[in-house]
C-alpha positions as CSV (number, residue, x, y, z in Angstrom):
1,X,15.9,4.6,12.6
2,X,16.1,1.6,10.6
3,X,18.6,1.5,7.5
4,X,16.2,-0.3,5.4
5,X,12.6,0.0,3.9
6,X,10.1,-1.8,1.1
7,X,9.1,0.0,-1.4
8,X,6.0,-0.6,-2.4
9,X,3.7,0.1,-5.8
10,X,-0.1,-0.2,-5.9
11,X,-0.3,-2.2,-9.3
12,X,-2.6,-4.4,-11.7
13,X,-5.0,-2.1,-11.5
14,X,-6.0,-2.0,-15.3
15,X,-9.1,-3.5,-16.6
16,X,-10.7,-4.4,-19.8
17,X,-9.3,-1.9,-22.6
18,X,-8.5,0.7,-19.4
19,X,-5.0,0.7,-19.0
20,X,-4.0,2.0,-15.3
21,X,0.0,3.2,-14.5
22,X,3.2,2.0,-15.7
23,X,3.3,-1.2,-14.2
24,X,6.2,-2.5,-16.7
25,X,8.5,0.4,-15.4
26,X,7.3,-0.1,-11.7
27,X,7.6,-3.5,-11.2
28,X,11.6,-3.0,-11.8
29,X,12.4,-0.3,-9.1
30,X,10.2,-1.8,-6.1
31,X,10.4,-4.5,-3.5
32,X,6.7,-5.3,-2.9
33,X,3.4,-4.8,-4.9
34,X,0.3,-4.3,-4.2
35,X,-2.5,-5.9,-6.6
36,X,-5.9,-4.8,-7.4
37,X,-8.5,-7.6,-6.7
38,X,-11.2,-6.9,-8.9
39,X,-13.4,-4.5,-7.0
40,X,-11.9,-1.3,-7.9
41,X,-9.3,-2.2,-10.9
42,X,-7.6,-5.1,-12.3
43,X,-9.4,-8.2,-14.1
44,X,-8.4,-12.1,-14.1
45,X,-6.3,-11.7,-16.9
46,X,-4.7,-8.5,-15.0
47,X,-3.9,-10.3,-12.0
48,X,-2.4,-12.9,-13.6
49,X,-0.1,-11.0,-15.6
50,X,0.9,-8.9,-12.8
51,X,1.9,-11.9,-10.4
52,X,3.7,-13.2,-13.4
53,X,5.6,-10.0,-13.6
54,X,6.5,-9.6,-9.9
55,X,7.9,-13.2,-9.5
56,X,9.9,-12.8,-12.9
57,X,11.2,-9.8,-10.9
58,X,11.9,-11.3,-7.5
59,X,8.6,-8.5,-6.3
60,X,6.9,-9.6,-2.9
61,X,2.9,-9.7,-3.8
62,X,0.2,-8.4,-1.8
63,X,-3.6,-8.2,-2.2
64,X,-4.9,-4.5,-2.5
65,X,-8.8,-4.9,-1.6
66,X,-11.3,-2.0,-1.8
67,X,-14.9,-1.0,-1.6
68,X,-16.6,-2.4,-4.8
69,X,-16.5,0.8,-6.5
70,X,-15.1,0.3,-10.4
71,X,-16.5,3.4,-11.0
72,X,-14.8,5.9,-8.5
73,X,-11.6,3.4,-8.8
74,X,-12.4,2.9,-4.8
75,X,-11.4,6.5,-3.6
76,X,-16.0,7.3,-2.9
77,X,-16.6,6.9,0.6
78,X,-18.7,4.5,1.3
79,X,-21.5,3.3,4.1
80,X,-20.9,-0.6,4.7
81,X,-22.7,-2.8,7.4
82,X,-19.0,-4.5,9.7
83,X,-19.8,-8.1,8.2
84,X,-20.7,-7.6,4.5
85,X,-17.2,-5.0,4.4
86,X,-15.5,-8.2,6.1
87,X,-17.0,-10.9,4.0
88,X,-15.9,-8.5,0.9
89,X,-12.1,-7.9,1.7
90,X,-11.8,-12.1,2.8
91,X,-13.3,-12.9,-0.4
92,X,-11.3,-10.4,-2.5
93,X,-8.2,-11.4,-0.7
94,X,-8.9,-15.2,-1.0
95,X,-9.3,-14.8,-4.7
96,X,-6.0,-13.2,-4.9
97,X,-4.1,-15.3,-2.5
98,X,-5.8,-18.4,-4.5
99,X,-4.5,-17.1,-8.3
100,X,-1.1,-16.0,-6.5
101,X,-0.6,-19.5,-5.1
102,X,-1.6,-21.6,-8.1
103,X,1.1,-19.0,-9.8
104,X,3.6,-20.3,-7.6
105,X,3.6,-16.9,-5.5
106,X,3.1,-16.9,-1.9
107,X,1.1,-13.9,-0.9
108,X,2.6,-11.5,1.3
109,X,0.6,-9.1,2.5
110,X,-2.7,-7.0,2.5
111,X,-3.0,-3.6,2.1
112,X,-6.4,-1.6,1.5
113,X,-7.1,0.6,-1.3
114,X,-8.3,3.9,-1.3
115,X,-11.0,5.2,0.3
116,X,-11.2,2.0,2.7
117,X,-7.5,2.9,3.6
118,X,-8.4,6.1,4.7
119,X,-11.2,5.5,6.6
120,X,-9.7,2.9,8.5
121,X,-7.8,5.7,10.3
122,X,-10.5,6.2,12.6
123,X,-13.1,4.2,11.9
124,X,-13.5,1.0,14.5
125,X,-16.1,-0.9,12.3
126,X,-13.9,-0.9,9.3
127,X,-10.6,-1.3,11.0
128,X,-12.4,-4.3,12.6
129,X,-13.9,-5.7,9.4
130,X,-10.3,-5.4,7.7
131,X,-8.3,-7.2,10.7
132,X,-11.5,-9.8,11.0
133,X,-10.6,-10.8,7.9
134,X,-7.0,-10.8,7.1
135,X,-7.1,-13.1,10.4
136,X,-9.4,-15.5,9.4
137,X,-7.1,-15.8,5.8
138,X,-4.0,-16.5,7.2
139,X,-2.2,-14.5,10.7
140,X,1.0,-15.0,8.5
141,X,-0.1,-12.4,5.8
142,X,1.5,-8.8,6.8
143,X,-1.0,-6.2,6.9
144,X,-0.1,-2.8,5.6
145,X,-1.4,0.4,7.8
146,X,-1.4,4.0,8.1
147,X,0.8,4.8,11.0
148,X,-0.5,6.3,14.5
149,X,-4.4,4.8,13.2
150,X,-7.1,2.9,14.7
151,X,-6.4,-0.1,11.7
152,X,-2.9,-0.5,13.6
153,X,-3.9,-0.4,16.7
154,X,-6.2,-3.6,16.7
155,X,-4.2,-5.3,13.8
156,X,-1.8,-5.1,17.1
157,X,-4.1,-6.3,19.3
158,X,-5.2,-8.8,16.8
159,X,-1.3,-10.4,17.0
160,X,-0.8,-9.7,13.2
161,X,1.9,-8.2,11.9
162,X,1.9,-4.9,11.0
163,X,3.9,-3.0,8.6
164,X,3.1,1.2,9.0
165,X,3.0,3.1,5.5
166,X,4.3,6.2,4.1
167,X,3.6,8.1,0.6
168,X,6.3,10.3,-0.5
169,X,4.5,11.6,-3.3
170,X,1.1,12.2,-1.5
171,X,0.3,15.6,0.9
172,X,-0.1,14.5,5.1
173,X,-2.8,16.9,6.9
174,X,-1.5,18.3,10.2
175,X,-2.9,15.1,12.1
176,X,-1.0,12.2,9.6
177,X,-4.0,12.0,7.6
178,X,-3.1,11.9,3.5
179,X,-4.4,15.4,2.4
180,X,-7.6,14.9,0.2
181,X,-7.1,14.6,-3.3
182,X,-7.8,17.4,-5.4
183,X,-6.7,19.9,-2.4
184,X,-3.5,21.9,-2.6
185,X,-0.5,20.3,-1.9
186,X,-2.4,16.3,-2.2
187,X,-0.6,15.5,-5.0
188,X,3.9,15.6,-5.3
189,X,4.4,14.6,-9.1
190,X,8.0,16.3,-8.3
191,X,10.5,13.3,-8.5
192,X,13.2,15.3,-6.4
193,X,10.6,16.8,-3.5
194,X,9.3,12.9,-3.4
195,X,12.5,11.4,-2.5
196,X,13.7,13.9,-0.4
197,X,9.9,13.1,1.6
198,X,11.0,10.0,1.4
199,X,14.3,9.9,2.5
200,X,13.0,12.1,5.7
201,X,10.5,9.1,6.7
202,X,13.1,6.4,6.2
203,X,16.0,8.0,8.2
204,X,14.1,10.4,10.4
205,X,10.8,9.0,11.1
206,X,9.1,12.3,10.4
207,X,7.2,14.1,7.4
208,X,6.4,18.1,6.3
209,X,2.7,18.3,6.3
210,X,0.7,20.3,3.8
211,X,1.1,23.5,6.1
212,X,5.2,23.2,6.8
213,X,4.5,21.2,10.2
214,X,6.9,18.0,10.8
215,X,4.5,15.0,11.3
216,X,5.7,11.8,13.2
217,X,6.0,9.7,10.3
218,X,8.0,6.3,11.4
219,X,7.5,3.7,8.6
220,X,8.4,0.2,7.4
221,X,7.2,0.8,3.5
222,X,6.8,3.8,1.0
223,X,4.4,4.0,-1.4
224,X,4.3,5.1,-5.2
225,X,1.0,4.9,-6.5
226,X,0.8,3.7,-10.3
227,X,-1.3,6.1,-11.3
228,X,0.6,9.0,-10.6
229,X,1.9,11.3,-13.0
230,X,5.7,10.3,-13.4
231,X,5.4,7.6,-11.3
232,X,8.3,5.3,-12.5
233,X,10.4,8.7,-12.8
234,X,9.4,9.0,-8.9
235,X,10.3,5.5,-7.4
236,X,13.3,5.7,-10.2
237,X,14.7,8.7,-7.8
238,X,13.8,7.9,-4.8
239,X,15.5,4.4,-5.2
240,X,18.2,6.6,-5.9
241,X,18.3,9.3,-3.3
242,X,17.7,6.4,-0.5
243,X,21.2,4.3,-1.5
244,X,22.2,8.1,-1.3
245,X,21.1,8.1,2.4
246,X,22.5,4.2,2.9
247,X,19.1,3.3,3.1
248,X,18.5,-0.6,2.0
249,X,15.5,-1.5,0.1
250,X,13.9,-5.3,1.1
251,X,10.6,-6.6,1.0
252,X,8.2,-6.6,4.2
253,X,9.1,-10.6,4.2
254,X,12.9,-10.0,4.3
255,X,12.1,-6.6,7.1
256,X,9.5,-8.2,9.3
257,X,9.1,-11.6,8.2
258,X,6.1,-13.7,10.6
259,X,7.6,-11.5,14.1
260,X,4.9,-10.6,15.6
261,X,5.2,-6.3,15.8
């Protein structure tokens, strides 16, 4: 395996008076970010703040896109016809990768939010609306998948690059599926049992799923989600336990760059 990974954090995804994660904290302990674009957190003023924060901390920015669903922060599955789901994630992305430039800030990569992410795994119509349209943007941005999914497989076929995603602090199903939330064993809030998840995908490729099965688990990124209880506390230690492990954290730029995986 590879001795180095991003780490990545989901941020800018507070809006209005709504304040979402620890962003502050975050932004200090990771390599790469993700930013809300609007649709399911994060407002102008949000997004500017955040890009502001990650290039005041050398942070790699990416667009986080999601179903335009404020109210169920973009974790409701929805029912999307292919081209209005594209047109949505180009112009979400567009807007971010517009603010980020005029910031100074080259944007990096795309990663889908929630409930879009998820179903992405197997479904060809959004996989195909998501790669549609991160291709038309730019073939240069680094698109962010769950591994062993249909998203990856035509992002490969599509010629983009590809950068395959783990969550230390989230539950895998038997299959490599993220366990529902709300079911047992979804949620690790457990700094310790988080890195040590962690340090198993970085150095072994593999994962304990929600049952005690190893999962193939082979990743370029790991994920701490904002929102999560402790989160800063989690990246904090697993920043820690993966020097332990001699285990160097970059950005995807600096780990893939535009190499076509």
């Amino acid at each position: 395996m590879r001795g180095k990974v991003d780490l990545n954090a989901d941020m800018g995804e507070s809006y209005g008076a709504l304040k979402v994660g620890s962003d502050e904290e975050l932004v200090r302990m990771v390599s790469s970010a993700s930013l809300a674009c609007g649709f399911h957190g994060g407002d102008p003023l949000t997004i500017v703040r955040a890009i502001e924060m990650c290039r005041t901390n050398g942070v790699d920015v990416g667009a986080h896109p999601s179903f335009p669903d404020r109210e169920g922060f973009g974790r409701k599955e929805m029912e999307m016809p292919e081209k209005e789901l594209e047109a949505s994630i180009l112009y979400q992305v567009s807007a971010l990768k517009g603010v980020s430039e005029s910031l100074g800030v080259r944007l990096q990569h795309v990663k889908p939010h929630g409930a879009l992410y998820n179903m992405a795994w197997n479904r060809e119509d959004y996989a195909r609306a998501i790669v549609e349209a991160v291709s038309s943007i730019s073939r240069d941005l680094i698109l962010v998948v769950p591994p062993n999914s249909v998203v990856e497989r035509m992002a490969r076929s599509g010629g983009l690059v590809v950068a395959k995603e783990g969550f230390p602090e989230r539950g895998y199903l038997d299959d490599g599926r993220l366990a529902p939330r709300g079911t047992e064993g979804a949620l690790i809030t457990d700094p310790k049992a988080a890195a040590e998840r962690a340090a198993s995908m970085a150095t072994q490729g593999r994962v304990l799923s929600t049952t005690g099965r190893e999962v193939e688990m082979e990743v370029d990124t790991l994920c701490v989600h904002s929102d999560t209880p402790g989160a800063p506390a989690i990246a904090r230690e697993i920043r820690r336990r993966l020097k332990e492990e001699g285990v160097e954290v970059l950005s995807l730029r600096s780990l893939l760059g535009g190499r076509r995986r």
